[in-house]
N, C-alpha and C positions, 0 to 999 in steps of 0.2 A: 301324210307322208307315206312312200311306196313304203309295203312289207319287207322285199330286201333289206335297204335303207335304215328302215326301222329296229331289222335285224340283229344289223349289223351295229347299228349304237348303243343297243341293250348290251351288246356285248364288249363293247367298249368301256361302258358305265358298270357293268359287273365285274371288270375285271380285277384283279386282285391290285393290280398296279394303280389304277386308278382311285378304288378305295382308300389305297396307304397316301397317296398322292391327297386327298379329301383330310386323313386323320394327322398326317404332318402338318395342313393349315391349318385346321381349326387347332392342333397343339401350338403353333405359333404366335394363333390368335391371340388363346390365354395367357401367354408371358408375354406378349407385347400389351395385350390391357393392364396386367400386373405392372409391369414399368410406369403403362404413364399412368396408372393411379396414385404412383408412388412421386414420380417424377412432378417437375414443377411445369404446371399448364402452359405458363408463358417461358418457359426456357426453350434453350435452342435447341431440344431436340420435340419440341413440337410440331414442327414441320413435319419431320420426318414419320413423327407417329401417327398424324394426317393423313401421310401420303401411306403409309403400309396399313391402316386403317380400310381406307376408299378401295385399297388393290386387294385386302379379303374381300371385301364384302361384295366386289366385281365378279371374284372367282367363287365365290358363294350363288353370285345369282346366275352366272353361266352354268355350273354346280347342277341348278336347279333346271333349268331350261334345257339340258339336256336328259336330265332323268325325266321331265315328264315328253321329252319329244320319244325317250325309248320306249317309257310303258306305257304312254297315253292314258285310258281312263285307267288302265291298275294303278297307274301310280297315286289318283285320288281313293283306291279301297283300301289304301294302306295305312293305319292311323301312323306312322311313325314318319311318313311320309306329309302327313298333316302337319306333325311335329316340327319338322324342318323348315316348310316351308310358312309356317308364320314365324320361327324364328329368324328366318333371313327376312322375310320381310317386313317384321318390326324394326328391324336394323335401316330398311330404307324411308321410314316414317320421318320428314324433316323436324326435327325438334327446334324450336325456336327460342324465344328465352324465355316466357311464361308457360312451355311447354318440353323444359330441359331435362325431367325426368325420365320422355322417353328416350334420352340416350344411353339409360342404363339397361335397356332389352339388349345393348350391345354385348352385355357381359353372359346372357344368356347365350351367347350364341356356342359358350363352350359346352354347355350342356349336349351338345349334338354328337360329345363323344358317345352319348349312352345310345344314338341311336344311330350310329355308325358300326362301332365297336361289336360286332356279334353278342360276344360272353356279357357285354353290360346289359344289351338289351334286353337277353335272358334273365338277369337280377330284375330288372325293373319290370319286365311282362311277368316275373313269378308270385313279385308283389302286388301287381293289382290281381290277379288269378285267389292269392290270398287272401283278398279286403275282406269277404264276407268272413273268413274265421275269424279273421283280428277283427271284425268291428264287435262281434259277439265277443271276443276277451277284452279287449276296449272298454267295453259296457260293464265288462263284471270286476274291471280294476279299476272305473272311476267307480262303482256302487261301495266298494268295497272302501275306496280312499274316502269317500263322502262319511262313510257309518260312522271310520277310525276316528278322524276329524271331529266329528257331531260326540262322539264319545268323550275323545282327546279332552274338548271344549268342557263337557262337564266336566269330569274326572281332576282335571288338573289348570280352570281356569285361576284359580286362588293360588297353586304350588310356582306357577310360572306364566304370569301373563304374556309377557313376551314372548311365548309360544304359541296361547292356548288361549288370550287375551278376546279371543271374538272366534267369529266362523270363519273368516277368511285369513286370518293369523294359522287357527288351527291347519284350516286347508294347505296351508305356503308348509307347516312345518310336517304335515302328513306325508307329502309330496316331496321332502328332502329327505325325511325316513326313507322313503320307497325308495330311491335312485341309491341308498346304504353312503351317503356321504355324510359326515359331519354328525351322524344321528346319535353318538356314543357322547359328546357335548350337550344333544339335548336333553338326551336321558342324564345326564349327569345334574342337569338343572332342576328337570323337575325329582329325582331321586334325592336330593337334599330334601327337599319337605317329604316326599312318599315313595320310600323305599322298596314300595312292591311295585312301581311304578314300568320296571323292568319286562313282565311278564307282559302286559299289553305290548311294550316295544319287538319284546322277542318275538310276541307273536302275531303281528302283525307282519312284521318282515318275513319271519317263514310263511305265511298264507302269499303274502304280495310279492317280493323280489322271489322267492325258492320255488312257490308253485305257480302261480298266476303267468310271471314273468316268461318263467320254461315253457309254457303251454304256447306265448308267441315266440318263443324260439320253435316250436315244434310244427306249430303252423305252416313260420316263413321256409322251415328245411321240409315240408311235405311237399309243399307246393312247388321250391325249387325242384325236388324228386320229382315230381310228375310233369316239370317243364322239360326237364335233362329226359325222360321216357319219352317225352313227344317228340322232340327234336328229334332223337336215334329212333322212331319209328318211321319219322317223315325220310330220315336218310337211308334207313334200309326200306321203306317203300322205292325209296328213288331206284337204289342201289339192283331190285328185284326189277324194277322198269328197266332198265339196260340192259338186266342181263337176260330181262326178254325178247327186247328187240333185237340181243346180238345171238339169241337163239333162232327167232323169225329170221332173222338173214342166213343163217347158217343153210337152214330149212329150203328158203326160196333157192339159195344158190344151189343146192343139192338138187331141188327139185328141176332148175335148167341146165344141171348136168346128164339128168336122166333125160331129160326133151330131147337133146342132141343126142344122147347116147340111140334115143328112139330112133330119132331121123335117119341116122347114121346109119345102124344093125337092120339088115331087111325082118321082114315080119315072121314070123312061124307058119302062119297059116298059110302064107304064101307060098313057102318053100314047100309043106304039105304039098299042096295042088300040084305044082312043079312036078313031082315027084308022082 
């Protein structure tokens, strides 16, 4: 494709109009798959959900054929861009009837607001930017949920089996402790037989939900800080690019004001001689 050409569709496909044009179907898409999930398969408005069905996923893959006619190979350096384009195109995989589950990649296709959406894509790029802190606290609040459990198990496998009954009993009821739901029922169970029984729950839940917990809060707010710093540096690099090149223009035009001014004024040296 000629450069101009090319140019000019980049800019097309970047434009803002176009973009909102992209985030109102795919918002279409998800209440029209909402309805006919709800809706009766063979009733009369399955036609209709057929035909607005095939006319997304037409403008999905036009969508697509012109973003990569704009950016050509960037548009493959782009994982988000990756993203899109096997979601629309699991959408065009024929599913048949021993192979009817891939027609449920259709419902991914609203997930493409996250990489549409600017601000979402920022949530979701600050989470993976984060994976390696959260895998190390990952690691140290299943270590942690393991011990309680293995603990739990002895301590209190006679006060309340129903809890504490095996190791994966223990595990299910360590794991409703942590999330702080319903755990004031547990403890009440096994507090019938052993009264001090409280002190392992108290402190358990301050080690795991109080600090463990905050530590991946502090993670995912780090990393979004250092995505929101990247972004506002990428825009003041831009921002600092413009307002160099409208200094180089100032510069140049200055400088063929003076050329003429040259041409124009006889010489000095000249007039010397004259003289």
């Amino acid at each position: 494709m000629p450069a101009f050409s090319r140019e000019r569709l980049r800019t097309v496909v970047d434009a803002p109009a176009f973009q909102r044009t992209v985030i109102a179907v795919i918002t279409l898409n998800g209440i029209t798959l909402g309805l006919e999930s709800s809706a009766d398969p063979t009733g009369r408005y399955s036609t209709a959900f057929f035909l607005i069905d095939h006319a997304i996923t037409a403008i999905f893959v036009v969508e697509m054929v012109l973003r990569i006619s704009a950016k050509g190979k960037a548009f493959f350096r782009d994982p988000w861009s990756w993203f899109d384009l096997i979601v629309v195109g699991a959408a065009l995989v024929p599913a048949s009837q021993s192979m009817s589950i891939l027609r449920l990649f259709r419902f991914l296709r609203v997930l493409r607001l996250v990489s549409v959406v600017p601000n979402m894509r920022r949530v979701v790029s600050a989470l993976f930017t984060a994976i390696p802190g959260l895998a190390s606290i990952l690691v140290l609040l299943l270590l942690l949920l393991y011990v309680a459990a293995v603990i739990g198990e002895r301590l209190f496998r006679e006060a309340a089996p129903q809890h504490f009954g095996n190791l994966g009993k223990s595990l299910f009821t360590m794991f409703t402790v942590l999330t702080v739901e319903n755990w004031p029922q547990v403890a009440e169970d096994v507090m019938a037989t052993e009264p001090l029984a409280w002190v392992f729950f108290a402190g358990f839940i301050v080690v795991s939900a109080f600090f463990v917990l905050n530590l991946l809060i502090g993670v995912i707010v780090s990393a979004m800080e250092q995505e929101v710093n990247a972004v506002r540096w990428e825009e003041d690099q831009a921002l600092e690019l413009e307002q160099h090149i409208a200094v180089m223009k100032e510069i140049r035009a200055l400088n063929e004001k003076i050329d003429r001014l040259a041409a124009v004024l006889p010489d000095p040296a000249d007039h010397a001689r004259g003289d």
